[in-house]
C-alpha positions in Angstrom: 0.0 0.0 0.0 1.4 3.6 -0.9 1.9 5.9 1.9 -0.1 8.1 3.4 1.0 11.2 2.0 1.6 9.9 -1.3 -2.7 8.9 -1.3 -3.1 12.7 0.5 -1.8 14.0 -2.8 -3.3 11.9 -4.9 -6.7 12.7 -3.5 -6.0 16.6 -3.3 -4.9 16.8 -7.2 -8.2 14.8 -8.1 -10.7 16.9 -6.0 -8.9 20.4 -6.9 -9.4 19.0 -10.5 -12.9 18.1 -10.2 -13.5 21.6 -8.4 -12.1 23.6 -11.6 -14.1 21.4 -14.3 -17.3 22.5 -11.7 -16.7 26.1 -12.2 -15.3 25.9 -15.4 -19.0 24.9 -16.1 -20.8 27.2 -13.6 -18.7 30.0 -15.1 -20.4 29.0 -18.7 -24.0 28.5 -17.5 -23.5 31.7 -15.4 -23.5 33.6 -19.2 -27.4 32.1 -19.4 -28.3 33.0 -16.0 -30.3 36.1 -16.9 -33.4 37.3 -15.1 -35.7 36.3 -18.1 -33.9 32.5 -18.3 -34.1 32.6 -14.2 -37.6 33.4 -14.1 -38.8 30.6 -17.3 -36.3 28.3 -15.2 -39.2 28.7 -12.3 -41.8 28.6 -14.3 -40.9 25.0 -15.9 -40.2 24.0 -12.0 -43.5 25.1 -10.8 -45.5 23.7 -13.7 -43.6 20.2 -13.0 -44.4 20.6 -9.3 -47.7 21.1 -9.5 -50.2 18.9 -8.2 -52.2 16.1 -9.8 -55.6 17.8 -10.3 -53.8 20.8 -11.7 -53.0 18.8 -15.2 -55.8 19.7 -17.6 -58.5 17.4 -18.7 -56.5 16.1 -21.9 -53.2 15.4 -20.1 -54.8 13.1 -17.4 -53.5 9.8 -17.9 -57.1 8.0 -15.3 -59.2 10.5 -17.7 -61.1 11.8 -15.1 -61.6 15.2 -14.7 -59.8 17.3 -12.4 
């Protein structure tokens, strides 16, 4: 088995690498944040949160009516 400080390393070069490919892709989605994509962002998340009896009639997979 290696030791210790050689599997310290090891672990430190992959986590600081998996940090920079995290914000290398935060930094690029950061360019879509804007207030109009935030706010249609929400809007997709409260329509797929919504409860059952808010689908309409057609989209009802039982067919009954909500």
């Amino acid at each position: 088995m290696p030791p210790q400080d050689e599997l310290d390393s090891k672990y430190t070069q992959t986590s600081f690498e998996t940090r920079s490919r995290v914000d290398d892709v935060l930094s690029t989605h950061d360019a879509n944040d804007t207030p109009s994509a935030r706010s249609s962002k929400y809007e997709q998340a409260k329509r797929r949160n919504r409860p059952a009896n808010d689908v309409p009639d057609r989209l009802r997979a039982d067919g009954k009516r909500a």
